[in-house]
C-alpha positions in Angstrom: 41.9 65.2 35.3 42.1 63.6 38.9 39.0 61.0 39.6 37.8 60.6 43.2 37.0 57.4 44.2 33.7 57.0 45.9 32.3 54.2 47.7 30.7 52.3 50.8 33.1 52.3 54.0 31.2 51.2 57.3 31.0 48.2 58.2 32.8 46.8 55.6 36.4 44.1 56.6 39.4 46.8 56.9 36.5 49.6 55.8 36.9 48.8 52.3 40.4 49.7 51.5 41.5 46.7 49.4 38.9 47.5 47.1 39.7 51.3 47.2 43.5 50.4 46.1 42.6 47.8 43.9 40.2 50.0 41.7 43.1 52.8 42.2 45.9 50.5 41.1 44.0 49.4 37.8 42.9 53.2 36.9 46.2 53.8 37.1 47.9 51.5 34.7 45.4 53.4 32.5 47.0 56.5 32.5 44.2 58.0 35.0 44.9 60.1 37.9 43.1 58.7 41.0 42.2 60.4 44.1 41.7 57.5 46.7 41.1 59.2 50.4 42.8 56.4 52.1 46.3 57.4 50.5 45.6 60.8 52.0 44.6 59.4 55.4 47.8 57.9 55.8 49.8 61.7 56.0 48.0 61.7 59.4 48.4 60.3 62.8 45.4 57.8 62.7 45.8 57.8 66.5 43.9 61.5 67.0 41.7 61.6 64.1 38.0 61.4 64.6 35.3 60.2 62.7 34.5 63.9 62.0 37.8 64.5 61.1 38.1 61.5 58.2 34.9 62.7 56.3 36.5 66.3 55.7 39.6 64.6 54.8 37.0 62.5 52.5 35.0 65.7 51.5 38.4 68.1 50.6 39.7 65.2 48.7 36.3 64.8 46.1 36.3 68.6 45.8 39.5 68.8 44.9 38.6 66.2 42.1 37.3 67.1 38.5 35.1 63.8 38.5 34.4 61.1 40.8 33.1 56.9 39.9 31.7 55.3 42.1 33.5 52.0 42.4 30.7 49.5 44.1 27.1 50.7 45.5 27.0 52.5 48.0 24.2 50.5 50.1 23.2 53.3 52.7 26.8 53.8 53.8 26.0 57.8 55.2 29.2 58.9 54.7 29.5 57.4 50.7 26.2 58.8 50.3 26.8 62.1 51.7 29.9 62.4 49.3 27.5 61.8 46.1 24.9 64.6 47.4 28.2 66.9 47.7 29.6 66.1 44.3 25.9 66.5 42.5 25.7 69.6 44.5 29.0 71.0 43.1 28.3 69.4 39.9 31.7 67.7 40.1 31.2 65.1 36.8 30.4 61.4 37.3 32.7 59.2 35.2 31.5 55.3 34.4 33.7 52.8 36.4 33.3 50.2 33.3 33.8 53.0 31.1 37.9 53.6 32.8 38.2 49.9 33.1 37.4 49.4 29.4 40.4 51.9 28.2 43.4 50.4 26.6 46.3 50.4 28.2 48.9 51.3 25.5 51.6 51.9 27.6 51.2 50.1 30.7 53.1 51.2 33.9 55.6 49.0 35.8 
């Protein structure tokens, strides 16, 4: 089951993205598949995209996810919030972030 990560972007040093591929990176040494929009971002030439353009690049990636965690709150970031309206809309499940980060890791990845 791929997970979307969901969370606050504006306004935010570097728009959040250490946190994104922090919360990514230890999801992962769980055995979890993550879907974090930045990774997908960087197929594109950052040059031409708009604004418009990186929340459907953020709105295909969480509908193309089974389940979504949000990973801090979302404190009126639009965009963030949008996402969650989207994913209760579809009824795309929410998954616990202390609930993933609580898994043992038997076989942790190198």
């Amino acid at each position: 089951m791929e997970i979307y990560l969901l969370g606050p972007t504006s306004g935010l040093p570097n728009e959040n993205r250490n946190k994104f591929s922090d919360v990514a990176q230890q999801l992962r040494a769980r055995g979890l598949k993550v879907v974090n929009f930045f990774e997908d971002l960087e197929t594109y030439d950052m040059v031409h995209l708009r604004r418009d353009d990186i929340r459907q690049i953020r709105i295909t990636c969480l509908l193309n996810a089974k389940a979504f965690v949000i990973i801090e709150p979302l404190d009126g970031d639009l965009d963030a919030m949008k996402e969650l309206e989207i994913a209760n809309e579809k009824c795309i499940k929410e998954l616990q972030l202390r609930d993933l980060l609580s898994k043992v890791v038997l076989y942790p990845s190198n």
